[in-house]
C-alpha positions in Angstrom: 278.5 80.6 -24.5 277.4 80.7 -20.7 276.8 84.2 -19.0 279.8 85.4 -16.8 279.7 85.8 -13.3 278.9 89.2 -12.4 280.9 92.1 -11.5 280.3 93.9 -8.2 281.2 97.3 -8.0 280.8 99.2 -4.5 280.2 102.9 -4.8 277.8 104.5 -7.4 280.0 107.5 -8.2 281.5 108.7 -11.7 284.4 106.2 -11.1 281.8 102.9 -10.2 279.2 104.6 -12.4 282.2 104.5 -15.3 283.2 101.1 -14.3 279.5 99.9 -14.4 279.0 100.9 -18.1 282.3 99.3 -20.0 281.2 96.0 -18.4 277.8 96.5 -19.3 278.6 97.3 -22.9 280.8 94.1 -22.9 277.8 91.7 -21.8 279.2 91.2 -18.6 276.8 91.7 -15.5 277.4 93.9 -13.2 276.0 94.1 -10.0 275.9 98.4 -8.7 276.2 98.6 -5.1 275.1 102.2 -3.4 274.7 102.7 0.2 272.4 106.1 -0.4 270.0 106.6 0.2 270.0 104.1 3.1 272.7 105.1 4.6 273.2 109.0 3.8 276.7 111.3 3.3 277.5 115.1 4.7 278.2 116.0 1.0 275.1 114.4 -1.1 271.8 115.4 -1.4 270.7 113.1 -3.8 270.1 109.2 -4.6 271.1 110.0 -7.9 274.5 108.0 -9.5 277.1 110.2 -10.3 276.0 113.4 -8.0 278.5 115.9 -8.2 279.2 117.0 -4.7 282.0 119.7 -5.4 282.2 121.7 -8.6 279.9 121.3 -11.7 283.1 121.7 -13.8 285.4 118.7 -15.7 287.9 121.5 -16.4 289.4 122.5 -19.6 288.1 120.5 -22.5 291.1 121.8 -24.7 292.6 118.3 -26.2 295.6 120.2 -27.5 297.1 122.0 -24.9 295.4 120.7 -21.2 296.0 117.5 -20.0 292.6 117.2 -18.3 291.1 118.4 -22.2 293.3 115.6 -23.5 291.9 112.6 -20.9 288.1 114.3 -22.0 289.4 112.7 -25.8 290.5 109.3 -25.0 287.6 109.0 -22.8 285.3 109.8 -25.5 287.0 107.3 -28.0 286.3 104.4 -25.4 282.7 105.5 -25.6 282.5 107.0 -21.7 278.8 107.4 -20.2 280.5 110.3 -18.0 281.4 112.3 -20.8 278.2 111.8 -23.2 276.0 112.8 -19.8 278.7 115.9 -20.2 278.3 116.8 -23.2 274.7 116.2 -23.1 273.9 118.4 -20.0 277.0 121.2 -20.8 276.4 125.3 -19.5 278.4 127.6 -21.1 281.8 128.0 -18.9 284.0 129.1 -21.6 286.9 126.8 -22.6 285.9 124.6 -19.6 283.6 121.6 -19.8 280.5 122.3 -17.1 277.6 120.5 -16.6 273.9 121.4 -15.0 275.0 119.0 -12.2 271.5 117.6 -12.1 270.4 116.8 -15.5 274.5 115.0 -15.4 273.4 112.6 -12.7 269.9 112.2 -13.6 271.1 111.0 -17.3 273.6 108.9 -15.8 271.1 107.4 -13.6 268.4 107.0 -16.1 271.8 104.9 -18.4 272.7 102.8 -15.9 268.9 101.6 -14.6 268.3 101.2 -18.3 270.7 98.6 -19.0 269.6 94.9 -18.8 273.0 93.8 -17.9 273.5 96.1 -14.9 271.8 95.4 -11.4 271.6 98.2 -8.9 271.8 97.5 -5.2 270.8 99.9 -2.2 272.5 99.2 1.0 276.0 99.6 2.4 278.5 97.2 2.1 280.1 97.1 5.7 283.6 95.7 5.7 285.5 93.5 3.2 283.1 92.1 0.3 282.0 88.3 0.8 284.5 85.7 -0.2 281.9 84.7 -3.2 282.9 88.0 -4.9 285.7 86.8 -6.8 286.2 90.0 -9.3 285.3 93.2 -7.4 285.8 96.9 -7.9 285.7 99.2 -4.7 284.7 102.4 -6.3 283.7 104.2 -2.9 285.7 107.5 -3.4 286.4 109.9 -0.9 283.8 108.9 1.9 284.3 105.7 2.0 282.6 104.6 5.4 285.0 103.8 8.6 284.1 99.6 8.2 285.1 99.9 4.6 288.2 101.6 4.9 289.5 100.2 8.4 289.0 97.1 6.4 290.9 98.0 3.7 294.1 99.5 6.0 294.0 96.6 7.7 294.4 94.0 4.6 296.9 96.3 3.3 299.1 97.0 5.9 298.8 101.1 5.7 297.2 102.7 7.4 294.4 105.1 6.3 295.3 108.7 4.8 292.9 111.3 4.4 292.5 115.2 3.6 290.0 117.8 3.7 287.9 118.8 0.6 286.2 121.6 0.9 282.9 122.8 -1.1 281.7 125.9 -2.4 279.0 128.3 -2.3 276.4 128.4 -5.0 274.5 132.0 -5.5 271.4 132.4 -6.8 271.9 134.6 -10.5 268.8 137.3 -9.4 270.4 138.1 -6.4 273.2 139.7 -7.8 273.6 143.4 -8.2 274.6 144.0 -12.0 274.8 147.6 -11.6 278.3 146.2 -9.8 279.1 142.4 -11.6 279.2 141.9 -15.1 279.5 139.1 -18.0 282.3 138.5 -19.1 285.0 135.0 -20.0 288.7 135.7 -18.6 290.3 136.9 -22.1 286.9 136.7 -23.5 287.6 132.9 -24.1 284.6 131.1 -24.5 281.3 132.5 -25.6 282.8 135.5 -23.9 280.5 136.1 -21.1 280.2 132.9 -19.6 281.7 134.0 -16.4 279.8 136.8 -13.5 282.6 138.9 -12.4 282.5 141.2 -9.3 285.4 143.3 -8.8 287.5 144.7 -5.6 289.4 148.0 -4.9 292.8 147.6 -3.1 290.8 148.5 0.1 288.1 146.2 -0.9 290.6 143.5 -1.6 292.4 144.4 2.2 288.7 144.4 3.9 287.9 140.8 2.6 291.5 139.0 3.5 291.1 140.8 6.7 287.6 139.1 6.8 288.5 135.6 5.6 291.6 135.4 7.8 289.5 136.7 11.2 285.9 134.5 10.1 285.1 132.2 13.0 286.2 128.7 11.2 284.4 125.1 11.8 286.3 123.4 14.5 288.1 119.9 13.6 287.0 117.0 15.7 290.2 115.6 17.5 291.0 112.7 14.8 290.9 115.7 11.6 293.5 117.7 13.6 296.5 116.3 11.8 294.9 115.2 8.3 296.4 117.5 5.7 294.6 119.4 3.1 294.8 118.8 -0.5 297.0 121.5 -2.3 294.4 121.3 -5.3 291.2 122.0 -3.5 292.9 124.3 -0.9 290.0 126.9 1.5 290.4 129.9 0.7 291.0 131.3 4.1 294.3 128.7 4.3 294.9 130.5 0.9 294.9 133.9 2.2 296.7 132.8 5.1 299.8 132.1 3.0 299.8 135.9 2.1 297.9 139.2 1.7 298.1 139.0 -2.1 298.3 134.8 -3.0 294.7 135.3 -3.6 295.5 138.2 -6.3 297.8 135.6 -8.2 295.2 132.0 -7.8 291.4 132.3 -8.0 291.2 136.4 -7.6 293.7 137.3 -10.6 292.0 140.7 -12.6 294.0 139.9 -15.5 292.0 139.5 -18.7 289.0 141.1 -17.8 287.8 144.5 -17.7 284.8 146.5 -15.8 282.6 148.1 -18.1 280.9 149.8 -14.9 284.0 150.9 -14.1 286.4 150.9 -17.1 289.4 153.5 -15.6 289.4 151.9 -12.0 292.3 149.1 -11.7 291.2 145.9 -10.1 292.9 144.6 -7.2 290.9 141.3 -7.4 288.2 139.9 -9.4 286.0 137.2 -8.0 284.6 135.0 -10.7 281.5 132.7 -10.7 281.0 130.0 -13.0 277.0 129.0 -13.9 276.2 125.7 -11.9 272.8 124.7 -13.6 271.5 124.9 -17.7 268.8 127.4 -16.7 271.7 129.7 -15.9 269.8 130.7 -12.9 272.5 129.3 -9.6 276.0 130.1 -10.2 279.3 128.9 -8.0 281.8 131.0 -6.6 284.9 129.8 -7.8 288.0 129.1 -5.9 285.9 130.1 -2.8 285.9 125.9 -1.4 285.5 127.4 2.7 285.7 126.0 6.2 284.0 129.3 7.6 280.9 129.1 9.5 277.6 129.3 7.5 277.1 132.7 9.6 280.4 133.9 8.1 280.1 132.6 4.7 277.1 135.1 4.6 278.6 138.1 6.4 282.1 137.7 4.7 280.8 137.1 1.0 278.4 139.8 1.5 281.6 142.1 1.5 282.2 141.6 -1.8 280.8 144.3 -4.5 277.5 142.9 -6.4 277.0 140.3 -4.1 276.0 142.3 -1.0 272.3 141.2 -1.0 273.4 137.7 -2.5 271.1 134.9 -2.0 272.8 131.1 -1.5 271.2 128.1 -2.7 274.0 126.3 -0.8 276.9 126.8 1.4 280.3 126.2 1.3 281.2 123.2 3.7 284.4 120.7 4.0 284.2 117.1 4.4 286.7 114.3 4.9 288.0 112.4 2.2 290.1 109.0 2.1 292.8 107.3 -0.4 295.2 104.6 -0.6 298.8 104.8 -1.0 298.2 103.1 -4.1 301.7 103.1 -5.6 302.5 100.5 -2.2 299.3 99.1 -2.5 298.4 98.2 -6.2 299.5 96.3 -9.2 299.4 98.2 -12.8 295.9 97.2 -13.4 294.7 98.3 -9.9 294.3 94.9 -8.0 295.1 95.0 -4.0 298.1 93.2 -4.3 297.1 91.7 -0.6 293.8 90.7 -2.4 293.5 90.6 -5.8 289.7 89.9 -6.3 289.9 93.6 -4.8 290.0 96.3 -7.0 289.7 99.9 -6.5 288.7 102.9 -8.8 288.3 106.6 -8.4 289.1 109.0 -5.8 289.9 106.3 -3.2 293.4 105.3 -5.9 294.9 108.8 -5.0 293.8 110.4 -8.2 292.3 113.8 -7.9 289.3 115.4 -9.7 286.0 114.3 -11.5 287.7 113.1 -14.8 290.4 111.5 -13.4 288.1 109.3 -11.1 285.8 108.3 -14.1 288.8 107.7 -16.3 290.5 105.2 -13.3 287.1 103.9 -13.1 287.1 103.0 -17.2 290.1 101.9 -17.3 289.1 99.4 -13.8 286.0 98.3 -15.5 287.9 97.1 -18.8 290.6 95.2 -16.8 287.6 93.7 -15.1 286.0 92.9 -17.9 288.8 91.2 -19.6 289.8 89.4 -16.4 286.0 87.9 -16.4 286.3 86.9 -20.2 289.5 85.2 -19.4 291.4 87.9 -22.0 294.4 89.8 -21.1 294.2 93.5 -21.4 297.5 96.0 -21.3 297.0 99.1 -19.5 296.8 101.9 -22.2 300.6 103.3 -23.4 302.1 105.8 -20.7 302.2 108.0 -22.9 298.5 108.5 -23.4 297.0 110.5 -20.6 295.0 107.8 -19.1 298.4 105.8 -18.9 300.2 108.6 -17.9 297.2 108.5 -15.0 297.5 105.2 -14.3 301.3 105.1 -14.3 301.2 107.8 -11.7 298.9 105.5 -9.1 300.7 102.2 -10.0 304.5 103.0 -9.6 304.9 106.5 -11.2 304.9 108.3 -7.8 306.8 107.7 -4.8 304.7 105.7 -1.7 306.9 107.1 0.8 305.6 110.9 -0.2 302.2 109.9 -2.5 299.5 112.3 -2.9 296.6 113.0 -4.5 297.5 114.2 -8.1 295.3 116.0 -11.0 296.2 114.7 -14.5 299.0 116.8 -15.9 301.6 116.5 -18.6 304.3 116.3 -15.8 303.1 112.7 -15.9 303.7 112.5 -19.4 307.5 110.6 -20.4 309.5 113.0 -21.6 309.4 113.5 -25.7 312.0 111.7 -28.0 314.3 115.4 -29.2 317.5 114.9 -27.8 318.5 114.2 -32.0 317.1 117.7 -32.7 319.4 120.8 -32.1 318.0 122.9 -28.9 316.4 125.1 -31.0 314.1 123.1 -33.0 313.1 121.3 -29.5 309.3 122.1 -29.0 308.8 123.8 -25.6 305.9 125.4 -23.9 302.8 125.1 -26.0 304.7 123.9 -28.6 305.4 120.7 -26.7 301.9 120.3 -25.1 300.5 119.7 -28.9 303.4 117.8 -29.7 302.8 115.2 -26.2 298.9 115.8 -27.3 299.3 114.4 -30.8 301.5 111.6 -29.6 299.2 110.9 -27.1 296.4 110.5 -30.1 298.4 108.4 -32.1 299.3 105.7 -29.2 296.1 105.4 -27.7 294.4 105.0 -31.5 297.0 101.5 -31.3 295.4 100.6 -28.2 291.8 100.7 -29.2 292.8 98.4 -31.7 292.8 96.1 -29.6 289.8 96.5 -27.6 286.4 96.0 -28.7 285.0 98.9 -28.0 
């Protein structure tokens, strides 16, 4: 049997990085290309495959009652490189599923290099790929470079849509004043203590609104005036802006944890941050993604009890990200419909968040695959959550209104009860296990029929 063409793949994220490794595994080559680090991005530091750029967290890794916890599961069954670097490199983050973002991408890396059928490639690809590449995934995510995505608007009719993202601060643990913060998991989930937690009096909580709503903001260049924000990944001074106490009920809510410094005094707010690295030594400020200045990060987060002679290893910051209006765009195994050697994976489909981008990029690489084989492969049941997923970007959503969209059982097809009387219909967590299970069952079919 002769050796299939290869496989290009543009963009070295989780999504391309995902894509790379089901080919690989199927014998057919792949050929990586990443533009870092000769040509460099505002959010990277690293050459590194995979880098995280935002968060260090894949989010709940509860298959039973979280959607994103449920994708984690099916991803594991088709034998993802993004989730065994996970689990591999995981910090404790209670029910959550956070990685020491360097050892992730340094194992992804090391997987990908290793692996005689993958080539790696440094050097952007400017424009549309060469007419030779016949099967070609465009795994470039959120910065995908003007050439590369005027390109793509171009073939496709739309034009380009974008939002901010926005990045936050890391702390260094030894800064932090522990007379002030303690240990402790929201409901003591988790190991129990996996979170820091610093408190606020109602004053305390006033003084920092005041603080984030007054901070001297980056200014927008004149083309990022009228690119909207992504409702999951919000600042936190657009947050506050929407009213003195939203902050109270999103990333600042003091329920579930209690001040042992403190124990009588009632919590206004309670800012949480979430260990960013497996020596437990740099920990993120969650929910604190910013558009301040670097001078007011430090004066403004300074305000806040325990953290007054805090130390950053990095900043918050905000970059520009890109997607398609995929729905228009796409067909149900994500080819351009303009260009079907074209196929894109990741954060440039309109799906939001790290496991949702890997997942697109799995799913990507096995209709690759199969088209190179000269198989046919069926996208996984809707009702699974990478289905539900891919349902979403393919159809599912509206292209007059799409936008980027976290996995979430609202993508899910409703559940087969209208034969049960009202009151033996499974609602609230009830009905997440029941989705869950069904979810288990239908994408066990599936793998039937992949080799994987």
């Amino acid at each position: 049997m002769s050796t299939p063409k290869p496989v290009h793949i543009i963009g070295g994220g989780l999504a391309g990085s995902e894509a790379a490794w089901q080919l690989a595994k199927r014998d057919v080559p792949v050929i990586l290309h990443e533009m870092r680090p000769v040509r460099k991005t505002d959010a990277h530091h690293t050459d590194h495959l995979a880098e995280l750029v935002c968060s260090n967290s894949l989010r709940s890794d509860d298959d039973e009652y979280n959607a994103v916890g449920l994708l984690h599961d099916e991803m594991r069954r088709c034998d993802s490189i993004i989730l065994a670097a996970a689990d591999l490199h995981k910090v404790p983050a209670g029910s959550a599923l956070a990685v020491d973002r360097d050892g992730f991408s340094e194992e992804v890396s090391k997987r990908l290099h290793g692996h005689p059928a993958i080539t790696i490639e440094r050097g952007e690809v400017a424009g549309l790929p060469p007419a030779e590449w016949d099967n070609v995934i465009i795994a470039t995510g959120p910065l995908t470079t003007p050439a590369l995505s005027q390109a793509i608007a171009e073939l496709g009719g739309e034009d380009s849509l974008a939002f901010f993202d926005a990045i936050a601060p890391i702390v260094y643990k030894d800064s932090i004043d522990f007379s002030q913060a303690w240990m402790q998991s929201r409901y003591d989930k988790g190991d129990g203590s996996d979170y820091i937690n610093c408190a606020l009096s109602t004053e305390q909580y006033n003084r920092l609104i005041d603080a984030l709503l007054e901070g001297e903001k980056v200014d927008f260049k004149e083309w990022e005036e009228s690119t909207p924000y992504f409702e999951g990944c919000l600042p936190i001074e657009v947050m506050a802006a929407r009213g003195r106490e939203t902050l109270a009920f999103g990333p600042l809510k003091p329920v579930g944890l209690t001040n042992p410094n403190a124990p009588t005094l009632r919590n206004h707010g309670v800012v949480q941050l979430r260990q960013d690295n497996a020596l437990g030594t740099l920990y993120n400020m969650v929910g604190f993604q910013t558009k301040l200045t670097y001078s007011e990060q430090k004066r403004v987060f300074r305000m806040i009890p325990g953290l007054e002679g805090a130390e950053f290893a990095r900043l918050g910051g905000l970059h520009r990200n890109t997607f398609l209006n995929s729905p228009r765009l796409c067909d149900d195994t994500m080819r351009m419909k303009a260009m079907p050697r074209l196929r894109f994976a990741g954060q440039i489909t309109g799906c939001e968040g790290y496991v949702e981008s890997a997942a697109v990029g799995l799913m990507v690489g096995l209709f690759a695959g199969a088209e190179r084989l000269g198989k046919t492969l069926l996208p996984p049941p809707p009702t699974t959550a990478m289905g539900a997923l891919l349902g979403h970007l393919t159809g599912g959503a509206n292209a007059d209104t799409f936008q980027p969209m976290n996995v979430n059982f609202g993508l899910f097809p409703p559940l087969d009860t209208d034969h049960l009387p009202k009151k033996q219909r499974p609602r609230g967590r009830d009905r997440k296990k029941v989705v869950s299970d069904r979810a288990k069952t239908d994408l066990g079919l599936w793998l039937q029929n992949l080799s994987v």
